[in-house]
C-alpha positions in Angstrom: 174.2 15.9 -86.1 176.1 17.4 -83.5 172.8 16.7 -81.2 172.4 13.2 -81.4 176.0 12.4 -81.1 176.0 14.3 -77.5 172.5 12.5 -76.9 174.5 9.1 -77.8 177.4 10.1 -75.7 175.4 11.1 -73.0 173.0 8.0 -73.0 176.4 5.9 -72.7 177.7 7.7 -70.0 174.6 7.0 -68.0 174.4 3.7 -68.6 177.8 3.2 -67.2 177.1 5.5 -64.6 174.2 3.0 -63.7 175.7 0.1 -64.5 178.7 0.8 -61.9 175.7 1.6 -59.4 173.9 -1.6 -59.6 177.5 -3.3 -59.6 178.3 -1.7 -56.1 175.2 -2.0 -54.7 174.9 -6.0 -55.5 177.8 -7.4 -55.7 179.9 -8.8 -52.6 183.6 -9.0 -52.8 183.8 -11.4 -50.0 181.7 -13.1 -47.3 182.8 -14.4 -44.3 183.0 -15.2 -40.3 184.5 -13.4 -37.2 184.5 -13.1 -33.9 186.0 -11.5 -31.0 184.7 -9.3 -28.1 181.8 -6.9 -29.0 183.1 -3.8 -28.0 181.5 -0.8 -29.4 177.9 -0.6 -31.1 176.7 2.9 -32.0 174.5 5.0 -34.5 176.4 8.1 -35.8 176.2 10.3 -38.5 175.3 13.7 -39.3 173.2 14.1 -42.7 173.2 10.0 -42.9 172.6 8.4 -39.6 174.3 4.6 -39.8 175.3 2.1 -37.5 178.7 1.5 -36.9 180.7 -1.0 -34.3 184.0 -2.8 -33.5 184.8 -6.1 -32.3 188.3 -6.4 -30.5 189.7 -9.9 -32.0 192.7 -10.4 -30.0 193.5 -10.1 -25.8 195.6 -7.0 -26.2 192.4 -5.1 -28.9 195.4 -4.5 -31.1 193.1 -6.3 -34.0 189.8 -4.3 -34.3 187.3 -5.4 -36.8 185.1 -2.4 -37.8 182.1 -3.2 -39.2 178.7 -1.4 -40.5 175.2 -2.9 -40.1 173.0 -2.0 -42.6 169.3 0.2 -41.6 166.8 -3.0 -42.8 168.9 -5.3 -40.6 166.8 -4.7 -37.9 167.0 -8.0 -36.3 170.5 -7.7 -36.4 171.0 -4.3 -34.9 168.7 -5.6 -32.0 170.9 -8.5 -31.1 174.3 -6.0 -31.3 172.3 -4.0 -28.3 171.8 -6.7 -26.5 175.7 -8.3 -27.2 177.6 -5.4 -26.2 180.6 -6.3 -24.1 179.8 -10.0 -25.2 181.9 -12.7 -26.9 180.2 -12.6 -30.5 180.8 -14.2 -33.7 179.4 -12.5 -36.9 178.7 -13.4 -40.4 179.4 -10.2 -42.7 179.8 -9.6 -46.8 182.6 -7.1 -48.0 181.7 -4.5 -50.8 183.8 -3.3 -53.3 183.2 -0.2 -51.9 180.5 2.0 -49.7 177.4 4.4 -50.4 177.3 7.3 -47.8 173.7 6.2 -46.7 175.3 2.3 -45.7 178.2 2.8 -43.4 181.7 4.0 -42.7 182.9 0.6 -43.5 182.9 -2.1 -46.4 182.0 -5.1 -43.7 178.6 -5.3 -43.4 177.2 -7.6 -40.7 174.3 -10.1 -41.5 174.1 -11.9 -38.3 175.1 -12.1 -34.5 175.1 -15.0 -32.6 176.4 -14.7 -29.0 179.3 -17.4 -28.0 181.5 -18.3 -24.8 184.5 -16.8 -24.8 187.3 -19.0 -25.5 189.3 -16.4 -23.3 186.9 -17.4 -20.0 189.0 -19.6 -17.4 186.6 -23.8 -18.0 187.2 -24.5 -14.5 185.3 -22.3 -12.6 188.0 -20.8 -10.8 190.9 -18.1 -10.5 194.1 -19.4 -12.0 196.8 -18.7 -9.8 
């Protein structure tokens, strides 16, 4: 008796343990757009190697945007090489919460496209 009420227990325990896995790694808690000034794009990481980046959103970078870019992104990550230091504006999904293996972040990037910078003087010239 004993034994099939700790196989029972134990049988429930890792279905919720499962359940809560396929949760996190499915479900989006928000999608959305940014943009700002691409302004670091790196891979770091000791035992899980992910890439990682920041996007300053205002003139003084007192509004950062961190953001993670997940490994099978691929086309993604190539376009954030070839950004940096570029206006960008970026589609991401928000998690609930992170697996080791993803990122530092819960913003995860989908795509990059590169934009003018509404900061950049229209006329051509200095402003005095």
């Amino acid at each position: 008796m004993f034994k099939s009420i700790l196989f029972k227990v134990l049988g429930v325990l890792g279905l919720l343990i499962a359940g809560l896995f396929v949760f996190l790694y499915y479900v989006t808690y928000s999608e959305g757009v940014r943009s700002g000034e691409l302004i670091k794009f790196s891979r770091k990481g000791v035992i899980f190697k992910t890439w990682e980046g920041e996007i300053s959103q205002g003139i003084s970078g007192a509004q950062i945007f961190s953001f993670s870019i997940l490994d099978r992104d691929q086309e993604v990550i190539e376009s954030m090489k070839a950004a940096e230091g570029q206006y960008v504006k970026v589609n991401y999904e928000e998690r609930f919460a992170t697996f080791p293996w993803w990122g530092e972040t819960k913003y995860y990037i989908t795509s990059v496209e590169v934009k003018a910078s509404p900061h950049s003087n229209k006329f051509g010239g200095n402003s005095p």
